[in-house]
C-alpha positions, 0 to 999 in steps of 0.5 A, a space after each residue: 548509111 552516113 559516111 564520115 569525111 576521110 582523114 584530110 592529107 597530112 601537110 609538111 611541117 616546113 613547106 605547108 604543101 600537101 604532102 603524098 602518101 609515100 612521103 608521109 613520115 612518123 611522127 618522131 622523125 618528122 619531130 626530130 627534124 623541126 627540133 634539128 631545124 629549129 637547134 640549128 637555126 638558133 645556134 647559128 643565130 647563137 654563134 652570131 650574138 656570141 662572135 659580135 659579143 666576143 667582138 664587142 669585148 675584144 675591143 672593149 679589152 683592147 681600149 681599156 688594158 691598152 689604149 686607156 692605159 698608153 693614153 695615161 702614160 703618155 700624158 704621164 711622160 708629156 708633163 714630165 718631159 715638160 718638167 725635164 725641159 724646164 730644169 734643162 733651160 734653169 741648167 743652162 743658165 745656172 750651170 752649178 745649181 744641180 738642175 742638170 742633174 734633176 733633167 737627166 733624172 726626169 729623162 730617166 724616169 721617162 725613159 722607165 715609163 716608156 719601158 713599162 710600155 712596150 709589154 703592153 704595145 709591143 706583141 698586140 700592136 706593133 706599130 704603136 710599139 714601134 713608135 714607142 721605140 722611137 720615143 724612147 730613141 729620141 729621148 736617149 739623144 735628148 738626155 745626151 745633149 749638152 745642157 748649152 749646145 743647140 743639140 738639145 734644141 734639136 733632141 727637144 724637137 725630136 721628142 715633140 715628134 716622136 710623142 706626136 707620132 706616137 699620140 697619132 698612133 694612139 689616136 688611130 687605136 682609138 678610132 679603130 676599136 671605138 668603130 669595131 665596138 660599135 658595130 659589134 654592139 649593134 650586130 649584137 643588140 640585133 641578132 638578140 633581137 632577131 632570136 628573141 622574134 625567132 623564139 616567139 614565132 616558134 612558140 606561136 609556130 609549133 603549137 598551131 603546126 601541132 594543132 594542125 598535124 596532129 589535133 584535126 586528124 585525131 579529131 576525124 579520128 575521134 568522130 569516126 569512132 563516135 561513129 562506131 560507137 553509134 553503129 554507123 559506118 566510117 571511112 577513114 583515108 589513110 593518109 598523113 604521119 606514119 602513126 595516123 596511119 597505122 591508127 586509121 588502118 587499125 579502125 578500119 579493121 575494127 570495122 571490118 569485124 564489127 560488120 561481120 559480127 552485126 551480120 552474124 549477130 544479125 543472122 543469129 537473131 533472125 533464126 532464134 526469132 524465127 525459132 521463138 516466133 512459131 511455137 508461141 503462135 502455136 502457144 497462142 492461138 491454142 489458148 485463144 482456142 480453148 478460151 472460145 470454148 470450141 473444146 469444151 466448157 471451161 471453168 473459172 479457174 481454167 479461163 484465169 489460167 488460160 488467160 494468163 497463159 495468153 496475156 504472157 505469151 502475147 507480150 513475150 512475142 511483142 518483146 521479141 518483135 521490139 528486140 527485132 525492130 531495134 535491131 533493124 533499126 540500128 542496121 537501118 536495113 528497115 524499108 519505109 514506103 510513104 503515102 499520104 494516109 487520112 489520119 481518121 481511118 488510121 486512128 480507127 484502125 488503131 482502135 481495133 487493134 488496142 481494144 482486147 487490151 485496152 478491155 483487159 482493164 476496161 479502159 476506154 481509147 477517145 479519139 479527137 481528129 478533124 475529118 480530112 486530115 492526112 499525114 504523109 506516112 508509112 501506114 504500117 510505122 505509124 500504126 507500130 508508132 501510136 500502137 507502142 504510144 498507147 500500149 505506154 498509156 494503158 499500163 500506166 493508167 489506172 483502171 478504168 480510165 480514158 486514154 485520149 488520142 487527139 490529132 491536129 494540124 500544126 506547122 506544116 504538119 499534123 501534130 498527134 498527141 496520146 495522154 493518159 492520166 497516170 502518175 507521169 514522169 519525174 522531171 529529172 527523168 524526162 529527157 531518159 525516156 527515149 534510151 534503150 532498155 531504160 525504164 521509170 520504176 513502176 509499182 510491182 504490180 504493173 507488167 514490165 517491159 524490154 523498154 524498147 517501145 519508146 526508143 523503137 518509136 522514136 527512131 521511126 518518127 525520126 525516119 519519117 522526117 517528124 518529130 516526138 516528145 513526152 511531158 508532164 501534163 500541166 492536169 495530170 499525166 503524161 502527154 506523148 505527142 508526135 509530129 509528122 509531115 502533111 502532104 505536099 499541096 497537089 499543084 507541087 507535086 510532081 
């Protein structure tokens, strides 16, 4: 009885440690936690490239709606407060011309300039604001100089201050949101890189994690109903998700029935053979009485009668023996006692038994085998063997016909092959014939059968450790041909 490997204990999905009986979850609630664990990390990964992304276009926002824009106007404001220095010193030396008044006029225009800046700067950055403030203090002091004083030179250098102050001020905005940009840029092409890694080695992780959690023990689950289904019996260890389990469980309570059912079935058969088995000895053995003629003389429409009461009777026993050795066959409960047997008295011996068949249709049984020969065999399955082999010749041959049975030595063995010369086997139908109850279609009038004989005859073989095959004779016919194991040599012996 072959036993199927048990279920191998189920590993964790996160830790790839072997994981207990107890702690063996379904296969749901282990799912739910990988994809919790998987939303997360890639959230979290998310939420990272989102902040340096967020970051990235507060920065950008700050140098292009301020920085960009304070920079223009404050170049804007230098070449006018050129402009106003320029018609300041033409109104010192042309006093009435009206340059002053276009000084004031450029002064004022700074000084606008400079309020269109504070709703920029003033909440968001105060200190650029504050220097703003400055600027436009020290322009309000410049405007109110006289034309002529060297007060104007004074406000002049206060405004070239307060516009390098407030150039400064800039300069640093510049510098402080260029880095923050840069930074976020990097911290962001990264984490896009780290989640597209993620991503890939979860889309190579989960499918192998499945295959391994869920595919091999469904494939030990898979064997072990092929198992079933070929009679054999499986042990499962029920071990793993929660499923699987519960799977498992369900075969081996499966199991557990169909055992009980072979064991009634089996005792079933036992009866109704036993049952069947005598009253047909009793059938035959009268038929064979009256046809030796102890009781009387019988007519020719008697014996023919007789005849064919004997000839059905003995092949309903044959197909009840064959459905009982199929049947201890599958439960493996048959008992082999191997010996070394001189294949040449077995082959004779197979002739005395084939014979009041085999003259039925007065066909004659050749026997070719070297003297000497010996195969190591149970003698009783090698003679059922031949027996099921020859009785598969005469109904297909003709008659009148010569069934050969021939033996020789051949690769560490002895190679037995029984042909006869009758119509053979389609091809397509050659690798069908060792399957039960499965049968070549036959003209009418040849008998029909359990088709057991050659499944029967092929799992003996097997047993013994040999093997059987059946083709097409290249001269006509069909050639059965068994090959079994010589004795071992006397000196390894132990």
């Amino acid at each position: 009885m072959s036993v199927v490997k048990g279920l191998e204990t189920e590993r964790s999905w996160f830790s790839g440690k072997p994981e207990g009986r107890s702690r063996a979850g379904s296969i749901p609630r282990r799912v739910r936690a990988a994809a919790i664990l998987i939303f997360l990390m890639v959230a979290l990964l998310v939420a990272l490239a989102l902040q340096a992304i967020h970051s990235l276009s507060s920065s950008s926002d700050v140098l292009l709606d301020t920085a960009l824009p304070v920079q223009r106007q404050l170049l804007e404001i230098r070449d006018t407060q050129g402009q106003a220095e320029f018609y300041r010193r033409l109104a010192g030396v042309l006093p009435h011309s009206g340059y002053e008044h276009t000084f004031h006029a450029l002064v004022q225009r700074e000084q606008q300039e400079l309020q269109a800046l504070l709703p920029i700067v003033q909440k968001k950055h105060p200190e650029l604001g504050s220097r703003v403030l400055a600027l436009s203090r020290a322009l309000t002091e410049y405007g109110r100089a006289a034309i002529q004083a060297n007060g104007a030179d004074v406000g002049q250098r206060g405004v070239d201050a307060a516009l390098a102050e407030l150039h400064g001020s800039l300069q640093k905005l510049f510098l402080k949101e260029s880095q923050q940009a840069a930074v976020a840029r990097t911290r962001a092409v990264w984490l896009l890189y780290l989640l597209v890694a993620v991503t890939a080695a979860l889309a190579l992780w989960i499918p192998w994690r499945v295959a391994v959690a869920l595919t091999r023990p469904l494939g030990e689950i898979r064997r072990a109903l092929e198992d079933l289904g070929a009679g054999r019996a499986t042990r499962l260890i029920r071990e793993g998700p929660q499923e699987i389990r519960d799977l498992a469980a369900s075969i081996e309570t499966m199991q557990s029935r169909l055992r009980e059912e072979e064991r009634l079935r089996h005792v079933f058969l036992s009866q109704v053979s036993h049952e069947l088995k005598t009253p047909l000895a009793s059938a035959r053995s009268g038929a064979e009485l009256m046809l030796s003629e102890r009781l009387g003389k019988l007519s020719q429409a008697q014996r023919e009668v007789l005849e064919i009461i004997s000839r059905q009777v003995q092949e309903l026993y044959v197909a009840i023996q064959e459905m009982l050795d199929m049947h201890a066959l599958q439960a493996q409960s048959l008992e082999y006692s191997l010996t070394d047997l001189p294949l040449s008295a077995q082959l004779q011996e197979l002739r005395g038994r084939m014979q009041p068949l085999l003259d039925r249709r007065q066909q004659t049984l050749e026997i070719a085998v070297d003297e000497g020969l010996q195969v190591r065999a149970d003698p009783k399955r090698l003679l059922q063997i031949l027996s099921n082999l020859v009785s598969n010749a005469h109904k297909y041959s003709v008659a009148g016909d010569t069934i050969r049975v021939a033996a020789q030595a051949e690769g560490g063995g002895v190679r037995i092959q029984v042909r006869d010369h009758g119509p053979g086997i389609p091809e397509a139908l050659l690798g069908r014939v060792f399957e039960r109850f499965f049968q070549v279609s036959a003209s009418s009038n040849l008998p029909r059968g359990t088709g057991l004989g050659l499944a029967i005859a092929r799992e003996l073989v097997l047993a013994q450790h040999g093997e059987i095959r059946v083709r097409n004779h290249p001269q006509g016919g069909l050639s059965a041909e068994v090959w079994l194991p010589c004795p071992p040599p006397r000196e390894s012996r132990p």
